[in-house]
N, C-alpha and C positions, 0 to 999 in steps of 0.2 A: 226575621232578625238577622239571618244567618243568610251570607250570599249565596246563590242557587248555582253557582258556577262548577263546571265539572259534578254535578249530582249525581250523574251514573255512576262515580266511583264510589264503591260503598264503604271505602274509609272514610269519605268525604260526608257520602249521605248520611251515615251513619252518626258522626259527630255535629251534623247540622242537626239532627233529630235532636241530640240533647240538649243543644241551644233552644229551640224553638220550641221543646215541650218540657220537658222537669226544669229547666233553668227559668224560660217564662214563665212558669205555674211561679216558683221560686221567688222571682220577682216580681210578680205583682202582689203576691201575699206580702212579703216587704214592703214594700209600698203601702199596701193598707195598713199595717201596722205602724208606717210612719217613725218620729222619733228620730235617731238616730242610724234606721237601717240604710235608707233610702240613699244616702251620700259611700256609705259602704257598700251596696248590689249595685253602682256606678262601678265601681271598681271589677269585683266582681264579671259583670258583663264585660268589660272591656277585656281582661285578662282571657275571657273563654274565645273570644272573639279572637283576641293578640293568639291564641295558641290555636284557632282553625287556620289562623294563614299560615304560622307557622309551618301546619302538618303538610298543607297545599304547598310549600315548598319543598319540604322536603319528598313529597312523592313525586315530585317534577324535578328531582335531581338531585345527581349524587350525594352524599355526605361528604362535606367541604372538608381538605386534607389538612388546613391550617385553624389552630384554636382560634384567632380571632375571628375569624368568618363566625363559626357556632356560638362565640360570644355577643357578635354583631345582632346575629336571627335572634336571639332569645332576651334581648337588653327588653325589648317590651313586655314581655314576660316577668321577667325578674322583679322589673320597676314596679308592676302592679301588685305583685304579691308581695314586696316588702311595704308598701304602703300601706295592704288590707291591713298587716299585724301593723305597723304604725296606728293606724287607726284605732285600733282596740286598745294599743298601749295608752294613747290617749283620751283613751272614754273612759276609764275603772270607775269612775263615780255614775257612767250612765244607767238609766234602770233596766237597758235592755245588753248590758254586759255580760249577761251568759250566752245574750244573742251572736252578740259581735264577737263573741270569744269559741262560738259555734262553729264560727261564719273560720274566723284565722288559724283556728287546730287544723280543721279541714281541708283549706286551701293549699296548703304544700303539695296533698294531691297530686297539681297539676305539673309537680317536678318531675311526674313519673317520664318527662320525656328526656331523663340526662340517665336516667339507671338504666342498667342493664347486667345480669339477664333476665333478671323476674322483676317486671315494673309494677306489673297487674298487684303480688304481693303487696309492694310498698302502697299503691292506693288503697289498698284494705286498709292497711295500717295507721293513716289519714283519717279513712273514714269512722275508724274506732276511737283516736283521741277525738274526734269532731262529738262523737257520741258521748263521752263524758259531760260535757256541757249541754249537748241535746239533753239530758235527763234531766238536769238541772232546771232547764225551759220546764218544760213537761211538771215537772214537782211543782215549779211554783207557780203554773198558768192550768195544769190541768182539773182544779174544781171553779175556774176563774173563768178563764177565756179560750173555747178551745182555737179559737183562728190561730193560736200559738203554738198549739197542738198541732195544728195541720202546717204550722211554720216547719216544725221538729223535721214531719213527715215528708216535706216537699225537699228541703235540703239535703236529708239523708238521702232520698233518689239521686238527687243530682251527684252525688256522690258513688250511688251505688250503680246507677246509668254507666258512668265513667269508667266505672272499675269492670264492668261487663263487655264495655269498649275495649279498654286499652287488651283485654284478656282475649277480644276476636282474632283483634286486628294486629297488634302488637308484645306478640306474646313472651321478645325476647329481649325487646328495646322496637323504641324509634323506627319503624318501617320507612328507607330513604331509597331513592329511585336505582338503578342498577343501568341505565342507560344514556343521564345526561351528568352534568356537571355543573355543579352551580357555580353563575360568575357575576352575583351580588356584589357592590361593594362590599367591604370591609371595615369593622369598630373596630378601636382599640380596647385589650382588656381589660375590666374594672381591677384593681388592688386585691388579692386572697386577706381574705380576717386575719386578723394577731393571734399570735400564738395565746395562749391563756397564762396567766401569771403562775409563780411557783406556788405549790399547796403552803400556805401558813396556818394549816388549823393547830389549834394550839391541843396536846395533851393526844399524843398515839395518832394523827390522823388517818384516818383509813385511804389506804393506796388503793387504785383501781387502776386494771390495766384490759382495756376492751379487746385487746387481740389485734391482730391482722385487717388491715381494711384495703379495698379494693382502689390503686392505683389513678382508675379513670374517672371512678365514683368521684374520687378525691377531686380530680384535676375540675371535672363537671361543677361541684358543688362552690369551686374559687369562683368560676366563671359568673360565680352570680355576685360576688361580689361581697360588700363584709356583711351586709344584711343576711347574707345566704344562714349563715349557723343559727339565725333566730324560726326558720320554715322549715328546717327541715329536722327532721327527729330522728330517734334513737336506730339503728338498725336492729331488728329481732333477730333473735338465733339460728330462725328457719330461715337468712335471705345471706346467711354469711358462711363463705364458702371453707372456711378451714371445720365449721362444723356442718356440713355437708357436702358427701362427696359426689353427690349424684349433679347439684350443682356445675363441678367443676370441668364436670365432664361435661353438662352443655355450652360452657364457656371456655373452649381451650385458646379461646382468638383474648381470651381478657387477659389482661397484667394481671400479678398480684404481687403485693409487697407487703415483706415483714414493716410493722410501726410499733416502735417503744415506749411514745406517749399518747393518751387518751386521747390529744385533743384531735390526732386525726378519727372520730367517731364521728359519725350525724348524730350528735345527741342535739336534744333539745333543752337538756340540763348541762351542756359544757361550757364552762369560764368564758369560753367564746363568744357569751350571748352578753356580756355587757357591753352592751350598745348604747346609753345615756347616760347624762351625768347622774354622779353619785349624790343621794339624796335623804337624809334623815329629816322629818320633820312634823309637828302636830298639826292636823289639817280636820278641824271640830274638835272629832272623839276619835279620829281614827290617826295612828302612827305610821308613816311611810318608811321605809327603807327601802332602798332601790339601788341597783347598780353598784354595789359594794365589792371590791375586790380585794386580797388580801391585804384585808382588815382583822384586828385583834383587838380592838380599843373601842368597840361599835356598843354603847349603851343607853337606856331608854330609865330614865330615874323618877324624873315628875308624872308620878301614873295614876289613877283611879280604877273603881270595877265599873267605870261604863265606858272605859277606851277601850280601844282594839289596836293589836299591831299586826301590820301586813307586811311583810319582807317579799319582796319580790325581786328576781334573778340575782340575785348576790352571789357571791364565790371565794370558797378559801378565808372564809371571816368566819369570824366570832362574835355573837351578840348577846350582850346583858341586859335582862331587865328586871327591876327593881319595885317589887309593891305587889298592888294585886290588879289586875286586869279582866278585862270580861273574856277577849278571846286573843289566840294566837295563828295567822296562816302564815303559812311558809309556801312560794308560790315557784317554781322553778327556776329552785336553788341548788348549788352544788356543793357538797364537803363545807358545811356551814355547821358551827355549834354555836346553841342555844340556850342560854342558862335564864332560867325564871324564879321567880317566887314562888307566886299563885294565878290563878287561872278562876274563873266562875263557871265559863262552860266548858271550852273546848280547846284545843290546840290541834291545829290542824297542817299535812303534808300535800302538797300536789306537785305531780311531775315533779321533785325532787330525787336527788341522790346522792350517798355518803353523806348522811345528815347524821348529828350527833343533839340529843338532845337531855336536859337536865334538870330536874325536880327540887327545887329547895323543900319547899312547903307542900302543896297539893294542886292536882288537876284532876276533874273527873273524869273527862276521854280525852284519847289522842283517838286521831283518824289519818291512818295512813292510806295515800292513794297514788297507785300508779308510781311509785317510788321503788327504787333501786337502793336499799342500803340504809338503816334508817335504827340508829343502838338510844334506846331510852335505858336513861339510868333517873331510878326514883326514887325519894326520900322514903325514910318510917313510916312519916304522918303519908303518904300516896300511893300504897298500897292495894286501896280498893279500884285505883283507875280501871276505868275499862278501855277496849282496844278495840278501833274496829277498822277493818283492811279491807286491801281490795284491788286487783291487778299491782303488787308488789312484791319483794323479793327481799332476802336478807335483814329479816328485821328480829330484833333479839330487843329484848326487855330485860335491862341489870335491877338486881335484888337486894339491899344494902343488906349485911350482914356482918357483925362483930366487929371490929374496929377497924371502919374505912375502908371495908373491904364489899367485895359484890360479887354474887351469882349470876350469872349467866342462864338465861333461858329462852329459847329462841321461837317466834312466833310462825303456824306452822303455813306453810305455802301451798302444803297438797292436800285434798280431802277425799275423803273415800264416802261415797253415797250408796244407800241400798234403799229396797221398798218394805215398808213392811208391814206383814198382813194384809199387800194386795193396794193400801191405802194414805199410807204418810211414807213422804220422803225419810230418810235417817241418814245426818251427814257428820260424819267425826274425822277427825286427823288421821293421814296415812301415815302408820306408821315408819313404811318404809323409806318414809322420807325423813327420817332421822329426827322425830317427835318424840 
């Protein structure tokens, strides 16, 4: 699959190996599964491919001193990985959508060639949102079909192949030649994303301020263009260097610069990510809202308990609904409130953050996942909800009490596990994490 050219060099051989063995295994199991994979693992291949010549450039010659050049080398790149997630955004109704949604968490991955100094990091970090939806495959093919089981398996390698890579060969960034000079032509730069609209959440919005981000990371992540903010995600705490300082000391060649507002983060929940038109509308049983930005007037009134409503990447809105419904997801959204009735099963979070949510009636679970920030306030009558979490943070549950008023109690992040008697796990809240 992979050209054989320069194979002595083992940065070279080494990323033809993952082409020609976890990405082919990868791919031919897509393809026997059919459906919808098959026009997505097109992509896919093209992008691992676009980014082996890439690498064969750049070890054949310097790093280009002018940003257009490094914008020019990586346009193949970029165009393919904005397409994967296009692709998924366009399939929600397909029945292999936790496939394809497998397939687009994961692939940002391949950004690991604009970070520096810990890229290896950021591929873990791919491969773990990638993993959220592998389990999903897995839950609902594992008493079924395991070829979908060995789908989970094969894509996680390729993944985890990668992250072993970049971790040999490219431990601090981008390994680029030291003895030629590249004299490619030159693209013009694509446009950097919009800024993200002002927060209009109505009633106390919750402010977030991400800190400090890193300068070049910045300039790198424009270079891909507006699509960029939809691939690439959140930075974790262990890859940012005002909280760590052992970082900074292997990067004293990096910029860094104080930032005032969130939107310079990689989040994958920042206002930056509305990229399509905005969209409310009943499609069967199920409610769409998409692409909503500071909105306050967003409501859903003709309802039943066999609809569903799906809110996906909205920002700075507020949504009403009225009656009772069967379920609620909220899909990466940011600083969004949510006021309901009633619920039959569930209401559910992912990858969201600063989400505010509001109980008239009753709901019997909320499920928060992978969320940053997330205050439930419940009626009388919704009391017995139950809560279930999971890779999240700052989530507090309000308690109505005497007139108008509410308690505060916060749901816990840290657990303390012991053994006991040699034979059951035993896991309760630490409470040194303020429980």
């Amino acid at each position: 699959m992979a050209s054989q050219a320069n194979d002595s060099l083992p940065v070279l051989r080494d990323y033809n190996a993952i082409i020609d063995n976890a990405l082919a295994s990868f791919t031919t199991i897509s393809r026997k599964i059919g459906g919808d994979l098959p026009a997505m693992i097109d992509h896919v291949a093209r992008l691992f491919n676009a980014q082996r010549q890439f690498i064969q450039k750049a070890i054949q010659s310097k790093k280009p001193t002018k940003d257009e050049e490094i914008h020019g080398l990586i346009k193949p790149q970029s165009t393919e990985i904005e397409a994967i997630c296009a692709y998924t955004n366009n399939h929600r109704k397909s029945p292999l959508f936790n496939h394809l949604s497998a397939i687009s968490e994961g692939i940002p991955a391949l950004g690991w060639v604009l970070v520096s100094p810990t890229p290896a990091p950021y591929v873990k970090e791919m491969s773990d949102a990638a993993q959220f939806y592998a389990n999903r495959v897995l839950k609902e093919f594992k008493e079924k079909d395991p070829t979908h089981v060995e789908w989970v398996k094969q894509w996680m390698k390729v993944l985890s192949d990668l992250h072993a890579y970049v971790k040999q060969y490219h431990t601090t960034g981008l390994t680029w030649s030291t003895s030629q000079t590249y004299t490619g032509g030159a693209a013009p730069p694509p446009p950097p994303p919009p800024p993200p609209p002002p927060a209009t959440l109505l009633t106390s919005t919750t402010q977030s301020d991400d800190g400090p981000s890193r300068n070049e990371l910045m300039s790198s992540i424009n270079a891909l263009g507006t699509g960029a903010a939809s691939i690439l995600k959140k930075v974790p705490d262990d890859l940012k260097l005002h909280k760590n300082p052992q970082l900074r000391e292997q990067s004293t060649n990096q910029p860094v610069e104080k930032s005032n507002k969130s939107h310079t983060t990689t989040s994958n929940t920042s206002s930056a990510l509305t990229s399509g038109p905005p969209k409310l509308a009943l499609e069967g049983n199920k409610w769409v809202v998409e692409y909503h930005s500071g909105r306050s007037d967003l409501k859903i009134t003709d309802t039943n308990m066999k609809q569903t409503i799906y809110v996906y990447k909205c920002s700075n809105s507020t949504i009403t609904v009225q009656g009772k419904v069967n379920s609620i997801v909220l899909d990466q959204c940011t600083k969004v409130g949510i006021q309901f009735t009633s619920v039959v099963s569930l209401v559910e979070f992912i990858n969201c953050r600063s989400m505010k949510i509001q109980v008239i009636e009753h709901v019997p679970t909320i499920q928060i996942e992978k969320t940053d920030g997330c205050h439930v306030y419940l009626s009388k009558t919704s009391l017995h909800t139950e809560f279930i979490t999971s890779k999240s943070s700052e989530m507090t549950v309000n308690v109505p009490f005497g007139d108008g008023e509410y308690k505060e109690h916060p749901i816990p992040e840290q657990f303390k596990t012991h053994l006991k008697d040699g034979k059951q796990l035993i896991t309760v809240p630490n409470e040194s994490a303020g429980v």
